[in-house]
N, C-alpha and C positions, 0 to 999 in steps of 0.2 A: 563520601560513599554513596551509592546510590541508591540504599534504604531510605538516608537522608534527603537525596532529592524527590523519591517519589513520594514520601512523606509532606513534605512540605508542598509536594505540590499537590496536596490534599487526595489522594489516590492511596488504596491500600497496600500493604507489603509483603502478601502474601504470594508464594512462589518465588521469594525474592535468591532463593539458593540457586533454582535452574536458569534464572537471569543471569547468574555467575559465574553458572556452570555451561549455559551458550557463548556466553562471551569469550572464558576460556577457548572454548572449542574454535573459535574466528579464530583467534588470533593468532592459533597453535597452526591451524592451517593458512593461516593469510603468508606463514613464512615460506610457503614453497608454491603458492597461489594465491593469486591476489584477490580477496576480496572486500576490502576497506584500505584506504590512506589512512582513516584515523584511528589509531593505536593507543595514544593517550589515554588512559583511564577517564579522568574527569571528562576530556570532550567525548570519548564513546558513550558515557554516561547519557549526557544530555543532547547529543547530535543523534544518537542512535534509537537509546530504550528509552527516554524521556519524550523525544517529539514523537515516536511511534506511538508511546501510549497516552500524549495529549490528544489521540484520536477520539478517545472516551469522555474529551469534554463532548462529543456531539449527542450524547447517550442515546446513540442506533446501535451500537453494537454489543448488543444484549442477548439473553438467552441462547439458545441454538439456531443464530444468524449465520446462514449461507455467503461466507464473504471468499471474494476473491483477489489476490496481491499481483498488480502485473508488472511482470521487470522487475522480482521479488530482490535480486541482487543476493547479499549474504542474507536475506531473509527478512527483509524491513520494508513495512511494517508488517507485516500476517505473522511472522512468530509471535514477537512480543504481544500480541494482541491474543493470539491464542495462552502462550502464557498466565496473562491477565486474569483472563476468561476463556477455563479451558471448555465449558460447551459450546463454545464458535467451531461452526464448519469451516475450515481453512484450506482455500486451496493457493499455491505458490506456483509461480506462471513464471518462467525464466527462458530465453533464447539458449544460453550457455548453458553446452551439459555440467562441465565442471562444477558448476555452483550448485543445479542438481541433487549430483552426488554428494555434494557438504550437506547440502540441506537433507536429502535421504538420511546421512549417517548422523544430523544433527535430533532428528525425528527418532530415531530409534535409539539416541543415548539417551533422549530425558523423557524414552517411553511414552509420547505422546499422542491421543486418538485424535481420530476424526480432522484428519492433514495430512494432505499429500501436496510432493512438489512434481510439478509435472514440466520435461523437456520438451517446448512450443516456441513457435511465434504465434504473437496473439493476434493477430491479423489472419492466419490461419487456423486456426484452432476456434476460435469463434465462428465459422464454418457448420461448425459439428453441432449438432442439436442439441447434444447431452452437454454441451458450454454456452449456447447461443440463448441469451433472455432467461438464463435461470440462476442466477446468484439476487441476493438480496442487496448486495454492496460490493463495488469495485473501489478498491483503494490504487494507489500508484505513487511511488516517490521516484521513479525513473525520472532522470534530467530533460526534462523537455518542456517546450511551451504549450499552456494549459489548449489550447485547440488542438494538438498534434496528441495530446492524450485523454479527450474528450473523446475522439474518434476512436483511439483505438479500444477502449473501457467499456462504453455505453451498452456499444449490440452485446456484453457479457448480462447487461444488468435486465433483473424481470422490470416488466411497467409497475409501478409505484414503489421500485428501488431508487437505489443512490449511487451516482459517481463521486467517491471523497477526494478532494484533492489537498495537498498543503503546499504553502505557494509565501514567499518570503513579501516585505513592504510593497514589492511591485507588483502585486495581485491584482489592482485597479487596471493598469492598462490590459495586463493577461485576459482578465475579463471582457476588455473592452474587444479585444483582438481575436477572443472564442465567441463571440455573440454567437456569428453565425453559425459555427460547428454545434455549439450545444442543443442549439433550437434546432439544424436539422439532424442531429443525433437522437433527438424527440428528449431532449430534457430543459429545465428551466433550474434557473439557482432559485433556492430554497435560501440560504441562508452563509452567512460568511463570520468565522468566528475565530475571533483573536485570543491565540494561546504563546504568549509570550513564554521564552524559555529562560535560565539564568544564562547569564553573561553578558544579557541587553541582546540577547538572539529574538528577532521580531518575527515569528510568524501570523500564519492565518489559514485557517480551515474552509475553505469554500465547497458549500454543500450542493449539489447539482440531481435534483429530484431526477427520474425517469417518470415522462408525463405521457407518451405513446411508444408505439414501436418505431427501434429503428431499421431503417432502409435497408433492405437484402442488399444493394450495392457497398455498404458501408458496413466495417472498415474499406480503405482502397488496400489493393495489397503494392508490393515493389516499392515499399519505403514512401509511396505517397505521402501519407500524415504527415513524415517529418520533412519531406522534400518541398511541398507544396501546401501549407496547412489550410484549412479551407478559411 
C-alpha cells in the first residue's frame, strides 16, 4: 500500500487520501486518454508518487517555494510535491492540451490552491517575463538527455535557484555529456543524491545550482535542444 511505502521511506503520510484520490482520477481517464502505461498499483506507487516525492530528500522544496514542472505529463512530479506540501507554488507546464484539461479538472477535485497547469512550449513561454528567471526551482521527468533539459529549464529559474533533475545509474555520463549546456545555461551542479527506490529501482538526484543569467538566445526554439543538444 502506499501509506506503507512512504512510511518506510521515512517521509510523512499526511494527505495520503488525495494521493488516492489522484491516482483514481489517472487511471479513470488514462482509459479513453492516455496518460501513463503504468497501471499497476504497486509500480504506480513507487515509479510515480514515490520517486516524485524522493524529491524531498533534497530539502529545497520547502515553505512557499516557487516551483515549476516542465513536460508535467499526468502531473509528475509538481502535483505530488504540492500534495506533500501544499504551501509550494506550483505551476505545471505541458505542450498537450489534453493533459491540461486532466490536470485543470484534477486541481479542482482535490480543491487545491496556489497551482495552475498552463497549455505551453517551454521554449516559448520562457519568452515571457512573467516565466523568464522567476521560479525558485525547475523540476522535469520528461524523457530526454540531461543537456537537452538543462536548456530548456534554466532561463525558468531566478539566479540562486535550482534545475532538479532525476536521472537513472547513467547520470555520470549525462553529466559528462551536459558539461557544456549547464555552464552555459549559467548553472553548476551543486550536488548529486542517490534515492534509491524499492524493487532495486536505482536512482539519482542531481542538483544544478543557477549561478548567473541565462543567455536571451537560449532556449533555441524548433526542437533544437532535442535535435542538436549543445
Amino acid at each position: 500500500m502506499l501509506i506503507d511505502y512512504i512510511e518506510d521511506y521515512g517521509l510523512d503520510t499526511k494527505n495520503i487520501d488525495k494521493f488516492e484520490k489522484y491516482k483514481e482520477l489517472i487511471l479513470e481517464y488514462n482509459k479513453h486518454t492516455n496518460l501513463t502505461r503504468i497501471t499497476e498499483d504497486e509500480e504506480f506507487n513507487v515509479k510515480h508518487f514515490l520517486d516524485s516525492l524522493s524529491l524531498f530528500k533534497t530539502d529545497l522544496f520547502v515553505k512557499d517555494k516557487k516551483i515549476i514542472d516542465i513536460g508535467t505529463g499526468a502531473g509528475f512530479p509538481g502535483l505530488p510535491l504540492k500534495l506533500y506540501n501544499e504551501d509550494l507554488d506550483i505551476t505545471l507546464l505541458d505542450s498537450l492540451r489534453k493533459r491540461i484539461d486532466f490536470l485543470n479538472g484534477v486541481i479542482e477535485e482535490l480543491d487545491l490552491k496556489k497551482i495552475r497547469a498552463i497549455h505551453a512550449r517551454a521554449e516559448e513561454i520562457v519568452r515571457d517575463p512573467n516565466y523568464r528567471e522567476s521560479y525558485d526551482i525547475a523540476v522535469s521527468r520528461a524523457v530526454a538527455n540531461l543537456s537537452t533539459l538543462t536548456e530548456y529549464s534554466m532561463a525558468f529559474v531566478k539566479v540562486g535557484g535550482y534545475f532538479i533533475s532525476q536521472k537513472g545509474p547513467e547520470y555520470k555520463e549525462e553529466l559528462k555529456s551536459a558539461k557544456r549546456a549547464i555552464e552555459l545555461m549559467g548553472g553548476e551542479v551543486k550536488d548529486v543524491i542517490h534515492t534509491p527506490l524499492p524493487n532495486d529501482i536505482d536512482h539519482y538526484i542531481i542538483v544544478i545550482k543557477k549561478v548567473k543569467e541565462t543567455d536571451k538566445k537560449y532556449p533555441r526554439g524548433g526542437g533544437k535542444p532535442r535535435k542538436a543538444p549543445l
